[in-house]
C-alpha positions in Angstrom: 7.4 0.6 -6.1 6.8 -2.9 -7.2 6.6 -5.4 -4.2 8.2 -8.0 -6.8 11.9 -7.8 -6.5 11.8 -7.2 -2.7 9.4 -10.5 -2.6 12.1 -12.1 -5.2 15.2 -10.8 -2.9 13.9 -12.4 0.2 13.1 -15.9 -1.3 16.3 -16.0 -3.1 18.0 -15.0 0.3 16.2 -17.4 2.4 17.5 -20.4 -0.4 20.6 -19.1 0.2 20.7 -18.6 3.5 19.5 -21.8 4.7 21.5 -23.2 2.2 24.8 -22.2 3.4 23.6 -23.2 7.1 22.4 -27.2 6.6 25.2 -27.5 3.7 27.8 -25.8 6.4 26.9 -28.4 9.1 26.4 -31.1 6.8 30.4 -30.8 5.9 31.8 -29.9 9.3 29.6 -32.9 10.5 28.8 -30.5 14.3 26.3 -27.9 14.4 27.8 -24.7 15.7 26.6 -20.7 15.7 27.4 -19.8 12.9 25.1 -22.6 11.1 22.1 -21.2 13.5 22.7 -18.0 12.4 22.9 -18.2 8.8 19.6 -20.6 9.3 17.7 -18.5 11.4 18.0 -15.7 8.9 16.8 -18.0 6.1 13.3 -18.2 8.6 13.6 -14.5 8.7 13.7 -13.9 5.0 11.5 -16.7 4.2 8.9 -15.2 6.6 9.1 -11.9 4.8 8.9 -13.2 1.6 5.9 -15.4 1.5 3.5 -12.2 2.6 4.9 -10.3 0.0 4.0 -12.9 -2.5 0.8 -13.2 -0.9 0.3 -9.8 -1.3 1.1 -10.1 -5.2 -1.0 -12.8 -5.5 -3.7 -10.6 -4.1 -5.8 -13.1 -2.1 -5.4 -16.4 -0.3 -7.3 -19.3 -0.8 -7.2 -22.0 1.8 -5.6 -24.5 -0.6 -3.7 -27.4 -0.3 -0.4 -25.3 -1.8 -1.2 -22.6 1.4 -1.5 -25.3 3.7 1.6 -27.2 2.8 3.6 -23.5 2.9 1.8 -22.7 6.1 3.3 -26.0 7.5 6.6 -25.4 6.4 7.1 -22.2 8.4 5.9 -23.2 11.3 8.0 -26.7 11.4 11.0 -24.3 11.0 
């Protein structure tokens, strides 16, 4: 099975997920659980993804494009 669509799924999920979650606090104008939970799973999906499109890619140079991903990760 082709690692594609699952790698496609989870980024397109983690968009959405996090988008839902700073949009949603953004209007209400309060953070509450519901935008932490919709934003956490947006790390979770976003964390899955990226190895899988690693894996696709089939290596990983230490680039600035890695570095800046790397980065974003792990400041959310």
């Amino acid at each position: 099975m082709s690692l594609l669509p699952i790698a496609i799924l989870s980024m397109v999920s983690a968009l959405t997920f996090y988008t839902v979650g700073v949009w949603g606090e953004k209007i209400v104008g309060r953070l509450k659980s519901w935008h932490l939970i919709f934003f956490w799973l947006g790390l979770i999906f976003d964390t899955l993804g990226t190895p899988l499109m690693g894996q696709i890619a089939g290596s990983f140079s230490f680039n600035s494009h890695a570095v800046t991903g790397l980065a974003a990760i792990i400041l959310m």
